[in-house]
N, CA, C and O atoms as CSV, one atom per row, in Angstrom:
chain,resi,resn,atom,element,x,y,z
A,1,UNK,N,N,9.839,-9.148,26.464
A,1,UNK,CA,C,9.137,-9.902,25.449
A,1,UNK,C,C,7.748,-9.305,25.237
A,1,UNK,O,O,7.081,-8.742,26.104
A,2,UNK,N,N,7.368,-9.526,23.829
A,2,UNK,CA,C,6.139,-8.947,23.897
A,2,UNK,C,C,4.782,-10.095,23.027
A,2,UNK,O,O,5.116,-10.931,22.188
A,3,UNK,N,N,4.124,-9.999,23.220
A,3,UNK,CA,C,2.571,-11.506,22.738
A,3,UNK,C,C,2.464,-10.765,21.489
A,3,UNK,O,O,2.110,-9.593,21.357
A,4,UNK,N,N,2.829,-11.633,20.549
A,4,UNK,CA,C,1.900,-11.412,18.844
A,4,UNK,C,C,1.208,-12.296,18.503
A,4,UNK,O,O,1.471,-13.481,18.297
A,5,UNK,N,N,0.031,-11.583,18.411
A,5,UNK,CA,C,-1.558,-12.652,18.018
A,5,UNK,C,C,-1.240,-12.525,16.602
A,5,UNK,O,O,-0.616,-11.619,16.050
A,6,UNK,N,N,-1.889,-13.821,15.978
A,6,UNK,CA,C,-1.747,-13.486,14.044
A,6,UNK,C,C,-3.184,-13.376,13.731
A,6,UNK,O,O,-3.808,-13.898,14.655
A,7,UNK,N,N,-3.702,-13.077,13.134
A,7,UNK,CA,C,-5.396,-13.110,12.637
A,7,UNK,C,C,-5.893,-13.676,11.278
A,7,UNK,O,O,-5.190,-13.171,10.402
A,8,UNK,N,N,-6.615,-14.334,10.858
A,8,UNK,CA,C,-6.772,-14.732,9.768
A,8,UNK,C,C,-5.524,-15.051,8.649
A,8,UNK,O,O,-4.623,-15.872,8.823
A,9,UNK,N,N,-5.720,-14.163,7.430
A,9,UNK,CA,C,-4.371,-14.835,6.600
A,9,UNK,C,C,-2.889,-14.841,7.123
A,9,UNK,O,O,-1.976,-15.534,6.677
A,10,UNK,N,N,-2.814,-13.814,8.295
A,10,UNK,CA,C,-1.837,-13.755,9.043
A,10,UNK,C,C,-1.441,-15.156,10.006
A,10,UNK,O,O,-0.279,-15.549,9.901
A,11,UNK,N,N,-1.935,-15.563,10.503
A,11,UNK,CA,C,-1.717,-16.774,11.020
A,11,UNK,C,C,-1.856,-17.770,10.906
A,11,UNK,O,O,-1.742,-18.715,11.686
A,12,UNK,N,N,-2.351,-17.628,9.057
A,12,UNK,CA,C,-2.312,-19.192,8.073
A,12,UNK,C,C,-0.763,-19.004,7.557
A,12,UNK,O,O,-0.019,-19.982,7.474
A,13,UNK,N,N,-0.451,-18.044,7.309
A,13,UNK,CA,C,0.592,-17.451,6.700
A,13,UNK,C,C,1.770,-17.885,7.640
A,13,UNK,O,O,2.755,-18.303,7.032
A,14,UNK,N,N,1.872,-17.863,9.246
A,14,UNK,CA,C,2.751,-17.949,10.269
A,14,UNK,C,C,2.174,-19.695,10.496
A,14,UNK,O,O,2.793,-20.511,11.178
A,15,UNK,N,N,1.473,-19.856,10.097
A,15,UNK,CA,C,1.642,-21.632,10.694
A,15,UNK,C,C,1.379,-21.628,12.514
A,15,UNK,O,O,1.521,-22.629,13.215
A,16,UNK,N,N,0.981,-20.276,13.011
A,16,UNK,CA,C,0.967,-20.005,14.510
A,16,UNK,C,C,-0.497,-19.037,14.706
A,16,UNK,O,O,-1.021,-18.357,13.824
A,17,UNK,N,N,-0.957,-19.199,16.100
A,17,UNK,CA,C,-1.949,-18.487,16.337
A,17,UNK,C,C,-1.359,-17.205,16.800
A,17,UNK,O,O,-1.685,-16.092,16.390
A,18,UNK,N,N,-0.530,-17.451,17.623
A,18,UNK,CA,C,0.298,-16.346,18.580
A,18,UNK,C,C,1.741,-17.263,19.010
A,18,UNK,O,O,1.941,-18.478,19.012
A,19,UNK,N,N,2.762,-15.914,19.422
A,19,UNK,CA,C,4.119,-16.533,19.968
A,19,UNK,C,C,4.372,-15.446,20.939
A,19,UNK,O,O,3.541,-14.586,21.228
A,20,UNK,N,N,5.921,-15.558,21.572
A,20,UNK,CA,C,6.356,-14.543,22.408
A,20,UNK,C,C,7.286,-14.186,21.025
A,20,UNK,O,O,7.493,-14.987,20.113
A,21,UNK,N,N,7.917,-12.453,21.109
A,21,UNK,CA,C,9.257,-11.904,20.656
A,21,UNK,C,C,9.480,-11.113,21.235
A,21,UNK,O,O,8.739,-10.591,22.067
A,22,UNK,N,N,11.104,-10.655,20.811
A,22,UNK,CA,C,11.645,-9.881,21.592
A,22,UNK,C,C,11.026,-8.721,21.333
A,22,UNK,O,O,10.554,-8.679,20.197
A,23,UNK,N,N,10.804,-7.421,22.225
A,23,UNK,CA,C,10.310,-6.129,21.899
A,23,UNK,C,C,11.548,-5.109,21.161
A,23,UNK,O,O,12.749,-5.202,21.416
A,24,UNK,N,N,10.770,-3.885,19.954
A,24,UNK,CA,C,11.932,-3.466,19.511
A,24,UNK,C,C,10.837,-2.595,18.971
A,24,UNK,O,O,9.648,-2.816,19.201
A,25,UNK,N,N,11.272,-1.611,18.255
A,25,UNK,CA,C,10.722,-0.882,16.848
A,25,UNK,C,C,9.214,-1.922,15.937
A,25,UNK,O,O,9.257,-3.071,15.498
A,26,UNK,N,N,7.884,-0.786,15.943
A,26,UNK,CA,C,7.232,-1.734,14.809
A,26,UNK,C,C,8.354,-2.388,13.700
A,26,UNK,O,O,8.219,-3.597,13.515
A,27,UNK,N,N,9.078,-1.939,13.197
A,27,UNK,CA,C,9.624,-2.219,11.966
A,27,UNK,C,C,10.550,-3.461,12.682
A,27,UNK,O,O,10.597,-4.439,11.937
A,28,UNK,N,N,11.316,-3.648,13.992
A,28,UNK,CA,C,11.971,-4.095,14.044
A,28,UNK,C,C,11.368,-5.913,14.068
A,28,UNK,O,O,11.992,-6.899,13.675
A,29,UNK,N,N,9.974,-5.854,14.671
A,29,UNK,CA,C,9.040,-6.581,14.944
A,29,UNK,C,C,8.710,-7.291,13.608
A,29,UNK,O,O,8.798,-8.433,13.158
A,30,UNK,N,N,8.328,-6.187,13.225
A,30,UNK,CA,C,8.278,-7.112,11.429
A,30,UNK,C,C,9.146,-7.338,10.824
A,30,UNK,O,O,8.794,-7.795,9.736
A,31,UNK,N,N,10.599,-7.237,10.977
A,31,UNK,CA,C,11.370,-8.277,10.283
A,31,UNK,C,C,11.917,-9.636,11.199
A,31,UNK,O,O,12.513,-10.658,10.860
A,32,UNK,N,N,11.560,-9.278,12.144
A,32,UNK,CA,C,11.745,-10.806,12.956
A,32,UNK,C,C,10.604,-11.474,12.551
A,32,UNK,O,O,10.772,-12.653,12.240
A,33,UNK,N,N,9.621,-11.074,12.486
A,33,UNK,CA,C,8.014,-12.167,12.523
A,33,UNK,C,C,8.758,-12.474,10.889
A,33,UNK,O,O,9.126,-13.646,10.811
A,34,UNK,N,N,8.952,-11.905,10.000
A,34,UNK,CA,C,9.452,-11.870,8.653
A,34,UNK,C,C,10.626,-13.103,8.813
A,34,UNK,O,O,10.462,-14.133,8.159
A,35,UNK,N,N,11.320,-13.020,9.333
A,35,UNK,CA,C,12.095,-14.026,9.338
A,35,UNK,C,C,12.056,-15.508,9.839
A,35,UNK,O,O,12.559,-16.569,9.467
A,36,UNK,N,N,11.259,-15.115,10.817
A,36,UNK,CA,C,10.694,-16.368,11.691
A,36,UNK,C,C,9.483,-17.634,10.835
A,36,UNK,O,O,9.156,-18.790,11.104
A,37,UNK,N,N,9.162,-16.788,9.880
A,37,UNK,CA,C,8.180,-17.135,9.573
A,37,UNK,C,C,8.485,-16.729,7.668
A,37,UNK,O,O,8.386,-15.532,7.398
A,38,UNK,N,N,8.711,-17.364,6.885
A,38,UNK,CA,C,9.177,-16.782,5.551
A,38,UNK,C,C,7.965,-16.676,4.575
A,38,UNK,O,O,8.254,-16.020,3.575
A,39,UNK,N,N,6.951,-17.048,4.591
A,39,UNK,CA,C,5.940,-16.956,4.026
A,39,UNK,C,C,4.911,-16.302,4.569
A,39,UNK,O,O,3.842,-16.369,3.962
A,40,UNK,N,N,4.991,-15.324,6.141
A,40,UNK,CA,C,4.125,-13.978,6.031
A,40,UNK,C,C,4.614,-12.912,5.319
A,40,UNK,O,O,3.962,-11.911,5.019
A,41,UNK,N,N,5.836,-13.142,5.032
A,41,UNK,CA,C,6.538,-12.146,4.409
A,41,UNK,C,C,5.490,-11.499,3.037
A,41,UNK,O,O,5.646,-10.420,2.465
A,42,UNK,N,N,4.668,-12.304,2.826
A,42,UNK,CA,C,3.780,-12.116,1.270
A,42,UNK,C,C,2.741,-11.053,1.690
A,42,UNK,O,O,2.267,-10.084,1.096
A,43,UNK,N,N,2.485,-11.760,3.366
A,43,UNK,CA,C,1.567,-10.873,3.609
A,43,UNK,C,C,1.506,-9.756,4.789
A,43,UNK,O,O,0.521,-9.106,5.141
A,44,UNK,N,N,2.599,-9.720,5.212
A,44,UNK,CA,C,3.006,-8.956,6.494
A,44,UNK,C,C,2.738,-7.258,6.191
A,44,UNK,O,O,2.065,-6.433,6.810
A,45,UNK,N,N,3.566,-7.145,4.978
A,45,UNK,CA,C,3.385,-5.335,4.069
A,45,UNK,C,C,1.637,-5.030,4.338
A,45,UNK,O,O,1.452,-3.890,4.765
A,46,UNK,N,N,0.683,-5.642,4.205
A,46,UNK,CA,C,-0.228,-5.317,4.135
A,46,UNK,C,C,-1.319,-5.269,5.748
A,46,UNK,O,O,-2.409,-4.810,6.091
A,47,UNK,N,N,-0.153,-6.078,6.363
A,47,UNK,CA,C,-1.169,-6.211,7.701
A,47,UNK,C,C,-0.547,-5.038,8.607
A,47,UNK,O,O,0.583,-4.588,8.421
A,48,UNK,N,N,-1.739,-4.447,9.967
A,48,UNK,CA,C,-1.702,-3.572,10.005
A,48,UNK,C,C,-0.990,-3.867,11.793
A,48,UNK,O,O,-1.563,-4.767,12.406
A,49,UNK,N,N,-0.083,-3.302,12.376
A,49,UNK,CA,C,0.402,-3.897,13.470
A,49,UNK,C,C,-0.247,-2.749,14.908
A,49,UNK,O,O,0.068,-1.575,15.098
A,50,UNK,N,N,-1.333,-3.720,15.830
A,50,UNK,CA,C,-1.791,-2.908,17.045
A,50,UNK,C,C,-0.858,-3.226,17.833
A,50,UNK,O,O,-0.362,-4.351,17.878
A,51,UNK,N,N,-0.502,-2.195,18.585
A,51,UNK,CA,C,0.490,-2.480,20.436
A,51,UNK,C,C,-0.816,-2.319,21.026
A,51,UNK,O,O,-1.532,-1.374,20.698
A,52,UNK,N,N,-1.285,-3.450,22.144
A,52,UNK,CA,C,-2.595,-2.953,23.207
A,52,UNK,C,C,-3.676,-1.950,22.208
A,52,UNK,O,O,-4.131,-0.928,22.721
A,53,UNK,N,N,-3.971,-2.238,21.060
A,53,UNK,CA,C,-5.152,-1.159,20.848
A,53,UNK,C,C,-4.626,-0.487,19.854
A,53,UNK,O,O,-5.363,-0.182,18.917
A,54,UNK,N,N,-3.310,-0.130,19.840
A,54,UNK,CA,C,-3.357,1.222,19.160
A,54,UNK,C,C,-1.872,0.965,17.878
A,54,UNK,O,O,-0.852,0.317,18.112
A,55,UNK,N,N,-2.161,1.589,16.769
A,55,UNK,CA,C,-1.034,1.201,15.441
A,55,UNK,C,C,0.195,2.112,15.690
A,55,UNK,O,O,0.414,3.233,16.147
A,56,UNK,N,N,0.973,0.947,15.100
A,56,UNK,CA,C,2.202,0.996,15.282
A,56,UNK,C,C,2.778,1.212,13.974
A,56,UNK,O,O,2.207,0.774,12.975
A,57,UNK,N,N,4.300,2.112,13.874
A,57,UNK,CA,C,4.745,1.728,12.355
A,57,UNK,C,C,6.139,2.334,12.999
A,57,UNK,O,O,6.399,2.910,14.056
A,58,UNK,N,N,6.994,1.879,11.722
A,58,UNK,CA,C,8.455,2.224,11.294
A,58,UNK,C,C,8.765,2.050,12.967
A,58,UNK,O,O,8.393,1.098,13.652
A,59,UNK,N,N,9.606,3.317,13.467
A,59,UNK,CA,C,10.360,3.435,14.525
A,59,UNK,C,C,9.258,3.642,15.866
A,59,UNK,O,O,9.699,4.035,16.946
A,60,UNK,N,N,8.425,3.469,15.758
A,60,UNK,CA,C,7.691,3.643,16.983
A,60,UNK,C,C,8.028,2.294,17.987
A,60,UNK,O,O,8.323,1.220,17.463
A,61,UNK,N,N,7.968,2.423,19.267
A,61,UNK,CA,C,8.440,1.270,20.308
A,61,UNK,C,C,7.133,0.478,20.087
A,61,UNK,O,O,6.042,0.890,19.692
A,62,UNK,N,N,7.626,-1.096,20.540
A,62,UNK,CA,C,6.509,-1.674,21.078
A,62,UNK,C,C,7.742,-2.450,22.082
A,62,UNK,O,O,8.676,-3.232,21.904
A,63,UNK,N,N,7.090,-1.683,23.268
A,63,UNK,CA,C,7.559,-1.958,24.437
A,63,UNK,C,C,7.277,-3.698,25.044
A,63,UNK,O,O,6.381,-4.449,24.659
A,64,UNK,N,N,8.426,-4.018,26.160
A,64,UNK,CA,C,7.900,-5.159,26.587
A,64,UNK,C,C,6.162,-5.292,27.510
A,64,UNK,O,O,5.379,-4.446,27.941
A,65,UNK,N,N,6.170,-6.449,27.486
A,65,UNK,CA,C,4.920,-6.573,28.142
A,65,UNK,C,C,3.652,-6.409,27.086
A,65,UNK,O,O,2.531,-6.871,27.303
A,66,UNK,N,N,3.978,-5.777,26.079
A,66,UNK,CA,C,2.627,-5.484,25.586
A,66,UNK,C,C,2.332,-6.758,24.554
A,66,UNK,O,O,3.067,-7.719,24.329
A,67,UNK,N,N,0.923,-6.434,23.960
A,67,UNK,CA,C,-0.037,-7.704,23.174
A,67,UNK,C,C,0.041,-6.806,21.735
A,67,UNK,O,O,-0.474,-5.694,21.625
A,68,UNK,N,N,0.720,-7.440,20.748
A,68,UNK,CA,C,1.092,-6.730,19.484
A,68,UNK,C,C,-0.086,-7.872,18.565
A,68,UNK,O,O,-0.036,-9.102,18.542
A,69,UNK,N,N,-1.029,-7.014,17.914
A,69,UNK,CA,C,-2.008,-7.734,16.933
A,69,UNK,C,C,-1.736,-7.454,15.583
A,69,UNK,O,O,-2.100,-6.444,14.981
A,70,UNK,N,N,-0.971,-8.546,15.058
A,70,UNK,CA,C,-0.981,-8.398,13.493
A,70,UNK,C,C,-2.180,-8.782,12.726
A,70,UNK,O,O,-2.554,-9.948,12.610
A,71,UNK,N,N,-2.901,-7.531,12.090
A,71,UNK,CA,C,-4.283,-8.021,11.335
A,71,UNK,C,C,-4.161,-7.320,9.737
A,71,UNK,O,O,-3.829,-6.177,9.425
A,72,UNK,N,N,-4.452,-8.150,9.122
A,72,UNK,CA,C,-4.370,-8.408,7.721
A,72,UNK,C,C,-5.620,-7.571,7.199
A,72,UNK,O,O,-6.220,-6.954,8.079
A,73,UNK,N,N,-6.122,-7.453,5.848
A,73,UNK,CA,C,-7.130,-6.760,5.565
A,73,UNK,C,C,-7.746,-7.379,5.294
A,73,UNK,O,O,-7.561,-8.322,4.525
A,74,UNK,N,N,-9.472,-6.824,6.262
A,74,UNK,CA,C,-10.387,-7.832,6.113
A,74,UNK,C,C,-11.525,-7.185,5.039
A,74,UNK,O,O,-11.778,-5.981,4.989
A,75,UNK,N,N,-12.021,-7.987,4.379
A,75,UNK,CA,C,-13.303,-7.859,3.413
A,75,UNK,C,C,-14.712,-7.853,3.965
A,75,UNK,O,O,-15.379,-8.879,4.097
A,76,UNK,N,N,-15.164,-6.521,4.309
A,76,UNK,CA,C,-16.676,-6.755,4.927
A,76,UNK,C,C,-17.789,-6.634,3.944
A,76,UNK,O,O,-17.441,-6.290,2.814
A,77,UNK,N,N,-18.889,-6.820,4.119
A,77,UNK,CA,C,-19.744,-6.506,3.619
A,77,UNK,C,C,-21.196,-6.730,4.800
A,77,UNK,O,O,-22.335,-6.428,4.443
């Protein structure tokens, strides 16, 4: 299993701060959070997925144990 934190519109979007899922492929990760949840789906494409620190995409692992941060795009100024 692996910890997904949601961040801002991401976890207005999930109705959750964080959950456990199963570990798999970035991609595989985002269609479970996608499913689990049917209305990040709007905003999931745009958020950017960390394993421990570091981005993840398509077929790359996110192994068990690790802290997967879904963060959305933020507006600084």
């Amino acid at each position: 299993m692996i910890t997904v934190r949601y961040f801002a519109a991401a976890a207005e979007a999930a109705g959750v701060d964080g959950e456990e899922l199963a570990a798999g492929t970035a991609a595989q990760v985002r269609t479970a959070m996608a499913e689990r949840h049917p209305a990040l789906g709007a905003v999931l494409g745009r958020c950017a997925l960390l394993a421990d620190g570091v981005r993840v995409e398509g077929d790359e692992p996110v192994p068990d144990g690790l802290t997967l941060d879904v963060l959305p795009p933020f507006a600084g100024g």
